[in-house]
N, C-alpha and C positions, 0 to 999 in steps of 0.2 A: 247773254253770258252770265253766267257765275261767279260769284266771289271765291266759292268751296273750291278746295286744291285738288280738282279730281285728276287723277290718275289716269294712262290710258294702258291695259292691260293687254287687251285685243280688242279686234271691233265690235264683238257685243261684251265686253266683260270692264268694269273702270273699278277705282278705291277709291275712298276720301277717308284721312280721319284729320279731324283738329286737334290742336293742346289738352282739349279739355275734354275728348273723346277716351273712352277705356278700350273700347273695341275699333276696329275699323268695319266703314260698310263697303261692302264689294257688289257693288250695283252691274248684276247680269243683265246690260243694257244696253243697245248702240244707243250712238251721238243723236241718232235722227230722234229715237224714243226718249231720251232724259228727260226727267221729270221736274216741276217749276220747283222756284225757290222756298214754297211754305213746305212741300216733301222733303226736300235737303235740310230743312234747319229741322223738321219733327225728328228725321231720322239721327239728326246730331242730339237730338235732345236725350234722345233712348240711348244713344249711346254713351251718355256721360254714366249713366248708372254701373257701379263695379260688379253687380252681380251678373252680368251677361258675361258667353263664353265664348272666346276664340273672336267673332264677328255677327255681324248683322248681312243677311244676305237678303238684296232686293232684289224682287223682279219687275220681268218688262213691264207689268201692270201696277208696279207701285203707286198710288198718287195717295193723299190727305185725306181725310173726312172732320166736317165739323165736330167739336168735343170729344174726338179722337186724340189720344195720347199717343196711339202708334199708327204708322200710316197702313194701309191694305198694301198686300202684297211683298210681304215678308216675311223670312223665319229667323227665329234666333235661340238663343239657349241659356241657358243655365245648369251648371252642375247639383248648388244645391237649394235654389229655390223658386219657387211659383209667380209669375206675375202678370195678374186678371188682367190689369189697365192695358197690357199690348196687345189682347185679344180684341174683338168684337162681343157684345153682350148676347150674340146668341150661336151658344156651344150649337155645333155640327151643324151649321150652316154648309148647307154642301148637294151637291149634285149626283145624280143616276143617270145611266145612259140603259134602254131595256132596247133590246131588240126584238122583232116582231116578224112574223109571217107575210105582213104586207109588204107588196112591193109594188114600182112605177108601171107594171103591167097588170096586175090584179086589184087595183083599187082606184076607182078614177077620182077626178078632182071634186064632181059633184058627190061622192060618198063622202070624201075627207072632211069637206064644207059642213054636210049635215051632221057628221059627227060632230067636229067642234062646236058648231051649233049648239048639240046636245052636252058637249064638255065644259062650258062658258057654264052652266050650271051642276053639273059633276065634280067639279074641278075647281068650287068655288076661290075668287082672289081675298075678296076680305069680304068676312061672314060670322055672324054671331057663335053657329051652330053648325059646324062641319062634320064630322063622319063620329057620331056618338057612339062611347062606350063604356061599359063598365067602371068604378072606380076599381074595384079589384084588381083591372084587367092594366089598367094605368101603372098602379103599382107593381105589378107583374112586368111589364114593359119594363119600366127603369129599374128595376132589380137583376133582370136577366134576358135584355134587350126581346128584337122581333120574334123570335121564334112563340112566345106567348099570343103576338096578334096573328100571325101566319095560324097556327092552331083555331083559334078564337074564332076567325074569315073564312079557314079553309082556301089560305091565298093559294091558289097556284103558278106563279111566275115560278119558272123556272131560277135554280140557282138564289134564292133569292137569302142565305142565310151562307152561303159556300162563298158569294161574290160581291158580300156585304163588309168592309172595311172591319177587320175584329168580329166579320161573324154576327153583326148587326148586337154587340154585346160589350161595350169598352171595361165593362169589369174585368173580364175574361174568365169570370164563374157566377154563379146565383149568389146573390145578395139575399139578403133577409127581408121582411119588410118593415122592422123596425132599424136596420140598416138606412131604408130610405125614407122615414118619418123623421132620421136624427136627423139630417142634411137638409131636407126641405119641407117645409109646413104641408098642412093637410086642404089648405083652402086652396093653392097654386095644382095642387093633382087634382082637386075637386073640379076646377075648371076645364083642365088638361083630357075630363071626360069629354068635351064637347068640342075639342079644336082639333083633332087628327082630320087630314084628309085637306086640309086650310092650305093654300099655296102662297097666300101671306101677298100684304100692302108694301111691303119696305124694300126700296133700291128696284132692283130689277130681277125679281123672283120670278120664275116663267116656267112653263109649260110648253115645250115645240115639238114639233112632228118634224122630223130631218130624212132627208134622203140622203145615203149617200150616192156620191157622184165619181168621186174615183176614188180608188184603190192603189194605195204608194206600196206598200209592203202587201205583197200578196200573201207570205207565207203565215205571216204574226194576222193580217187579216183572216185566214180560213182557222187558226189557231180559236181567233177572239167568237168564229162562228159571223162575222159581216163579209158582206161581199155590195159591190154595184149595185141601184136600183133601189134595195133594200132601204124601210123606213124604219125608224126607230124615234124613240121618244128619248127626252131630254128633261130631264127635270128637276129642279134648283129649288130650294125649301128650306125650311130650318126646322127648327124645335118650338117657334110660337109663343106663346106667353109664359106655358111652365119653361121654357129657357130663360127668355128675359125676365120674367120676375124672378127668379132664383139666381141669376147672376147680377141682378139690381142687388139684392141681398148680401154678397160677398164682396163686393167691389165699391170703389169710390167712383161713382159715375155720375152726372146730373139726369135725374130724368128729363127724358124728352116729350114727355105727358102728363098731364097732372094724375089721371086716370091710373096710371104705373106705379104713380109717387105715394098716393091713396093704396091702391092692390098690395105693397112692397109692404109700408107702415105697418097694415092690419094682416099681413102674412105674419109678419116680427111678435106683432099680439099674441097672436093664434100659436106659434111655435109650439107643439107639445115635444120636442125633443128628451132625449135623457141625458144630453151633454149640453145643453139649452147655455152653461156657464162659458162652453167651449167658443159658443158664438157671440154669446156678449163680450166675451174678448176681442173676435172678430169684428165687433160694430164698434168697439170701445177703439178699436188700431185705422179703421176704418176715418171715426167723426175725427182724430189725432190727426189722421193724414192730411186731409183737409182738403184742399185743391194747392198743397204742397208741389214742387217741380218733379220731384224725384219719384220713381215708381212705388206702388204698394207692392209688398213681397207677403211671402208668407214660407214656413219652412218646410219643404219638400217633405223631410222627414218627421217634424211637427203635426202636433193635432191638428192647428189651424189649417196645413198645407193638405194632409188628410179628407180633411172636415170638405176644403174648400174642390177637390179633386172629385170625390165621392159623388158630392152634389151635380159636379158637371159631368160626370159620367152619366148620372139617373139620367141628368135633360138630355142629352149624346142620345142616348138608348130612344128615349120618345121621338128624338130629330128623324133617325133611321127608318122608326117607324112612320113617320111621318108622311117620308117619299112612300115606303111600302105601302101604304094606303093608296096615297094618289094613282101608283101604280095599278094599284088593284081596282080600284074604281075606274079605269080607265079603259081597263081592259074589259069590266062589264058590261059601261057604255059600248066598247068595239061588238061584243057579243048582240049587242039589243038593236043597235042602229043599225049592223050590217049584216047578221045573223050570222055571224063564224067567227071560229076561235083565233085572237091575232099570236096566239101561241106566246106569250110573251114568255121573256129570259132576260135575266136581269144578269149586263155586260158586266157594271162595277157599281156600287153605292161608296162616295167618298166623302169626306167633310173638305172644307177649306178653312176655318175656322177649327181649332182643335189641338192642344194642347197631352203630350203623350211622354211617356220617357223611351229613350232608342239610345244607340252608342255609335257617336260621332268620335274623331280624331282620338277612337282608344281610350274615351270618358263615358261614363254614363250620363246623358246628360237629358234634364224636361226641355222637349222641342216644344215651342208655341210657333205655330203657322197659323198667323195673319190673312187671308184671304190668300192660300197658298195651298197646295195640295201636295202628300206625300208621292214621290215619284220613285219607290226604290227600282233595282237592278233586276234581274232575275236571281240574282245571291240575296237581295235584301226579302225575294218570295220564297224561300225555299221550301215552305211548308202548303204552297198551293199548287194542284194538280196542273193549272193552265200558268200560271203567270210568273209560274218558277221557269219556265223557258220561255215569254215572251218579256219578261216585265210589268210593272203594277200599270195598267191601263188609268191615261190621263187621258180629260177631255175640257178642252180649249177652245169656248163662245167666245164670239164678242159683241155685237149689238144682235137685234131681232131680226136684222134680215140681210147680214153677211156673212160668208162660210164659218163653219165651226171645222176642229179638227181631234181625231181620234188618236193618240197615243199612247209610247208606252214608254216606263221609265229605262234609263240605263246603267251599269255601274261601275260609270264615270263620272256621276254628279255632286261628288264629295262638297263641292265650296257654297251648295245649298241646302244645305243638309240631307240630302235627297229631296227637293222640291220642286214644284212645278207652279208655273205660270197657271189662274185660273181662270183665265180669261185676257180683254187684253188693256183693260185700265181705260180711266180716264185722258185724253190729251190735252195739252197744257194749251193747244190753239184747234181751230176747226180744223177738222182734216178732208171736208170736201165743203162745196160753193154751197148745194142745195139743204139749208139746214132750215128745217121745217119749223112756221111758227105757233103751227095749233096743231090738233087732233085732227082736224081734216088734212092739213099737207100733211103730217105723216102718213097717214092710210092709203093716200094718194102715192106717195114714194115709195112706200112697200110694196102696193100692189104691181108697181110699176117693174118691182125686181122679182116682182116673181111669190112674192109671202103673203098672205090672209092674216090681219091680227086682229084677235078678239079682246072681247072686254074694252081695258083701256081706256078706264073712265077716269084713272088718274089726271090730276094737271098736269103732274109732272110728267107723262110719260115720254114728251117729246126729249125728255133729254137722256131718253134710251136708243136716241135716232143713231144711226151709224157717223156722222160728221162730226159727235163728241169721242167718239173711239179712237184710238189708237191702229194702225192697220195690221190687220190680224195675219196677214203673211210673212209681213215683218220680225212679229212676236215672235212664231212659230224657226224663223229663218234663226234667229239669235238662239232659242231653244236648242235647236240642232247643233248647232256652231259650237255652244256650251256644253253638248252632252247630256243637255238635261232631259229630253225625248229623244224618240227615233218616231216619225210621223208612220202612222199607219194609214189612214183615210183621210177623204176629206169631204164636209157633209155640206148641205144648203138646205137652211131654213125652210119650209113648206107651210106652215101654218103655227102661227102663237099666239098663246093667253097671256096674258100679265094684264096688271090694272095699272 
């Protein structure tokens, strides 16, 4: 039980606000999924702040994280100002779904194996040295996102700039490159040569080969180009160290490395900016702040909010690329292991992490979503060929080796700003008996359902196991109830990488 006054709206939708709350949260959430008591007090905490607008909307997958200020799996807003601390420190953290020419009749188990085989090093988890490129080419990226690597690779994935969130570009035109030497040092790009392609150490970043197995909406299915049988790739990344070190820079975070805290310091050195004064203001409101209660802002329409948006756009634009890589190497490995083209097309590139302005209840208001993904309407796409009559396509993991689900937005989902569930959260108790206590029972309970997992040299991996999850049918069941999806498919795991 809870002390917080929650509210019961419907069976997945509840409120809470305290005295000392500005906003109220409206937790998209049935009773079976409510989240523990350190979520309920982080989410009152955010809500004491005046600059939030209208509410805080949770979803199913809300829970905590250590030296988190705001918890995963929520959006909120503001009219007129910016605030880093309830984001995650790495912009466009976010997922792809590509679809592929293989299917459960044309590709047997033993090809998939040998692929991944070969993907465990294609597809590196944490790696010094991942898909080198150009510093030019760097700069180029975060000035006027993927289309400069698409060119650079000669990627062919289909779609891959038309079904890329903003076009794989959150500027939404070419920047200068003295544009993006103001916002971020030259030693954080320098590095940023050597990390595309990295599918990254943190949380549970992955790489999975999914089949789908049924088909809910047939009609929005032959729309999206998926059907039955068909595999497709899934793939979860970020933006890498030029993210988190240029969001170390603007925010008051502790690092979580010393290695970060060193990289951050001698970036600040290095600064060649020509508003170099803009950001000593920013460092000077920054060491001010301190590990004070209350959020750090910055003004929307201010230099600093400028200064501090600018920058997470550049890292945004590298994140995009980021998947686009992995993608593209993926699809070479398919070419070299099994000698044909897996024709890839690339369904949706989304962030979950991502901070944007949009116009909610007749305000123009900065959305930050928290480990949350934009779900608009077919009114909220009206400028895309496919998704202005299906909906902005959502896609809904939740451990390594239980079903995932393909969706699409509706527009009926006003009380979460248009968002979506990215997954399906942490659970506050086990949710099944067999909960694995090394690396060999997990591999053992995977193989057991059916999935192959590579790499996985993490210690922590086991607590990617499915019995820390939340149940993923459930999520999905609340989603519908609320209007925040209409379920298109539903996919099962086949093979995954994560460390």
């Amino acid at each position: 039980m809870t002390h917080y006054p929650i509210k019961k709206i419907s069976p997945h939708k509840h409120q809470f606000q305290t005295e000392k709350m500005k906003v109220p949260v409206v937790l998209h959430i049935s009773e079976k999924l409510m989240p523990g008591e350190e979520t309920l007090r982080q989410l009152e905490d955010v809500a004491t702040n005046d600059c939030l607008f209208h509410h805080i909307a949770a979803m199913a997958d809300v829970h905590s994280k250590p030296g988190r200020k705001n918890a995963t799996g929520t959006a909120l807003a503001s009219e007129n100002f910016i605030m880093p601390q309830v984001n995650d420190s790495d912009p466009c953290c976010g997922m792809r779904m590509v679809k592929t020419s293989l299917t459960e009749d044309n590709t047997t188990p033993e090809e998939i194996d040998c692929l991944f085989q070969k993907l465990t090093d294609v597809v590196p988890t944490k790696k010094l040295v991942g898909t080198q490129i150009p510093f030019e080419l760097v700069v180029d990226i975060c000035r006027g996102g993927t289309s400069a690597l698409v060119e650079h690779f000669g990627i062919d994935t289909r779609n891959e700039l038309t079904n890329s969130m903003s076009r794989g570009n959150f500027f939404g035109q070419q920047m200068s490159r003295r544009d993006i030497f103001n916002v971020i040092p030259k030693l954080f790009l320098f590095f940023a040569q050597y990390r595309l392609g990295v599918l990254g150490a943190a949380g549970n970043h992955f790489l999975d080969l999914m089949k789908i197995t049924d088909v809910v909406d047939p009609e929005t299915a032959r729309a999206l180009g998926v059907k039955k049988g068909q595999y497709v790739f899934m793939i979860h990344a970020g933006s890498g160290i030029l993210g988190q070190y240029t969001m170390y820079m603007y925010t008051a975070k502790k690092r979580e490395h010393l290695s970060q805290t060193l990289m951050v310091e001698l970036g600040k050195l290095t600064f060649q900016s020509q508003i170099k004064q803009a950001y000593n203001n920013i460092a000077r409101k920054i060491r001010e702040h301190g590990n004070k209660q209350g959020l750090l802002t910055y003004d929307a329409d201010g230099v600093d909010g400028r200064m501090y948006m600018a920058a997470r756009n550049a890292a945004s634009n590298y994140g995009v690329a980021n998947r686009a890589t992995i993608a593209h190497n993926v699809s070479q490995a398919i070419k070299d292991v099994l000698g044909r083209d897996p024709e890839m097309d690339l369904l949706y590139d989304m962030p979950h992490i991502h901070i944007g302005q949009e116009k909610h209840f007749d305000k123009n208001v900065w959305v930050h979503r928290n480990g949350t993904t934009r779900a608009n309407g077919p009114l909220g796409m009206a400028d895309h060929p496919v998704f202005s009559k299906t909906g902005e396509p959502v896609f809904v993991p939740s451990s390594m080796s239980t079903p995932a689900y393909l969706g699409v937005g509706t527009d009926d989902n006003r009380s979460t700003f248009f968002s979506s569930s990215h997954g399906t959260g942490l659970s506050v108790f086990k949710t099944e008996k067999d909960v694995p206590k090394n690396r060999e029972e997990l591999l053992k309970k995977m193989k057991q359902k059916g999935v192959n997992l590579y790499n996985a040299k993490s210690s922590i991996v086991i607590k990617q196991d499915s019995a820390h999850y939340k149940d993923v049918s459930e999520v999905i069941a609340g989603m519908e109830n609320n209007k925040v999806i209409k379920t298109v498919a539903k996919l099962q795991p086949v093979s995954v990488i994560m460390y």
